[in-house]
C-alpha positions in Angstrom: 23.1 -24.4 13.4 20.1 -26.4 14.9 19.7 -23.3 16.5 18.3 -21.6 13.6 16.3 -24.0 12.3 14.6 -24.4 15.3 14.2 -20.5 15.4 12.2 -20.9 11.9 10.3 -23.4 12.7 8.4 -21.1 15.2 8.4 -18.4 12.6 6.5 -20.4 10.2 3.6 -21.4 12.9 3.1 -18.2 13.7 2.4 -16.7 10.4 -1.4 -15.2 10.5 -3.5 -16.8 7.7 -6.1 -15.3 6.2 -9.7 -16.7 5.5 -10.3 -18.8 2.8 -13.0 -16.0 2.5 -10.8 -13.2 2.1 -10.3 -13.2 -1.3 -13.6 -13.1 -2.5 -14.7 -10.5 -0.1 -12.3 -8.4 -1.8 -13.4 -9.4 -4.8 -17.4 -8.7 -4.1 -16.7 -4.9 -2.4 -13.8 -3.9 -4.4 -15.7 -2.1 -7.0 -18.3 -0.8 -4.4 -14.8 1.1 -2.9 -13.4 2.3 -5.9 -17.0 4.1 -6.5 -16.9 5.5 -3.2 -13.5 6.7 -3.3 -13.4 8.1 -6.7 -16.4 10.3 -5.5 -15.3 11.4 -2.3 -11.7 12.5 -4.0 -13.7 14.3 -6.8 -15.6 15.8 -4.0 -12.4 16.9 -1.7 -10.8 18.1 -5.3 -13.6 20.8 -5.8 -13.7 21.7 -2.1 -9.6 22.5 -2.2 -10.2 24.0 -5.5 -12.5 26.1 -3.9 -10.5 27.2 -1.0 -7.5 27.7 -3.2 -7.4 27.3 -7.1 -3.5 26.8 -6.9 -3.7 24.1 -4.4 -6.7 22.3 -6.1 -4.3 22.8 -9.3 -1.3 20.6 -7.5 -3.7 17.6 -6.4 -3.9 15.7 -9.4 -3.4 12.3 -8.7 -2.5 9.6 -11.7 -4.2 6.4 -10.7 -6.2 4.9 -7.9 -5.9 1.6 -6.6 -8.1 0.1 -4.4 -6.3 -3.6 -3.2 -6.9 -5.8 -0.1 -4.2 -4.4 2.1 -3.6 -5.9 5.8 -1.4 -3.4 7.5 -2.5 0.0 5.6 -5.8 2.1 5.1 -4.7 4.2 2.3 -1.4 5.0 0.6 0.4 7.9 -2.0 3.3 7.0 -3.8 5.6 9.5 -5.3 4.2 9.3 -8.9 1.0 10.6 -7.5 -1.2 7.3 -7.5 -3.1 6.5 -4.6 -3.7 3.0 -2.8 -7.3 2.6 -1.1 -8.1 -0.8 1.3 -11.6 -1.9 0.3 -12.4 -2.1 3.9 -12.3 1.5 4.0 -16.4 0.6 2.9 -16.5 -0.4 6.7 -15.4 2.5 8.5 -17.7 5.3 9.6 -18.3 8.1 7.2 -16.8 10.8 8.8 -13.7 8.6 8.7 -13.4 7.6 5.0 -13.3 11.5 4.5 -10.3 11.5 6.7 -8.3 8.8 5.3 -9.0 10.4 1.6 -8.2 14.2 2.5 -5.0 12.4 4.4 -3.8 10.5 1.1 -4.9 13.5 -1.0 -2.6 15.7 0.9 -0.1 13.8 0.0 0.5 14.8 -3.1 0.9 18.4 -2.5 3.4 17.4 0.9 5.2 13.9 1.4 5.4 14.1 4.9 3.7 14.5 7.8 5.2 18.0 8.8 3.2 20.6 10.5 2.5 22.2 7.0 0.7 18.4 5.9 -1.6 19.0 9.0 -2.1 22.5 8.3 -3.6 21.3 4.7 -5.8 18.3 5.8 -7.2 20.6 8.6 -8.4 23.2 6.2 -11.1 20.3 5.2 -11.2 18.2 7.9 -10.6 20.0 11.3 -10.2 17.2 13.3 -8.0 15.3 11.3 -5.1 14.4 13.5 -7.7 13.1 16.2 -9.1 11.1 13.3 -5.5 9.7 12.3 -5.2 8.3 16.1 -8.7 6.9 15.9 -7.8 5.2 12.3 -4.5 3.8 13.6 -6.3 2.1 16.4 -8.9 0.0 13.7 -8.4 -2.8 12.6 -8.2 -3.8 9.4 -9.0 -7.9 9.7 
């Protein structure tokens, strides 16, 4: 028994807190995000659209979140909404494309199978040297 409590004791100390600051950061650029997110997914729509009416048909998306995430860039759940992280307003443009065609794709394929690559790299050829480059930022 003291066993465990000593074992959470160390858990709780090293819990990462975030600035007092954080909050209203999130607060100040969430809307800023949202802007640039809603544009860029408009934009990536037509472009799929173009490419393939079908496809552009099958990546209608329900509602977009933008939220002060600390382990995620982007997210689709199964309903079709997508999840943004306002610090996506930090990363480099050619970036933010990537992490928007990436979640975009997700709602035609809920995986990352060869076929999900196949789709993002129709817009963004580089995309899976984009996805190691995003997985190596950091997001606080």
């Amino acid at each position: 028994m003291p066993y465990r409590i000593f074992f959470r004791r160390i858990r709780r100390t090293q819990r990462v807190r975030r600035k007092p600051s954080g909050r209203k950061e999130y607060l100040l650029h969430r809307e800023s995000a949202r802007v640039l997110v809603m544009e860029r997914l408009t934009h990536f729509v037509a472009e799929y659209t173009k490419l393939d009416p079908i496809l552009g048909q099958s990546m209608k998306y329900n509602r977009v979140s933008i939220r002060n995430q600390r382990g995620r860039w982007g997210s689709c759940s199964s309903k079709k909404n997508l999840n943004f992280n306002y610090r996506i307003l930090t990363l480099s443009p050619e970036l933010r494309d990537y992490i928007i065609v990436h979640e975009l794709c997700h709602l035609k394929e809920l995986h990352h199978g060869e076929s999900f690559w196949k789709l993002v790299e129709r817009v963004i050829p580089n995309g899976q040297a984009l996805n190691v480059q995003a997985r190596r930022m950091k997001l606080g």
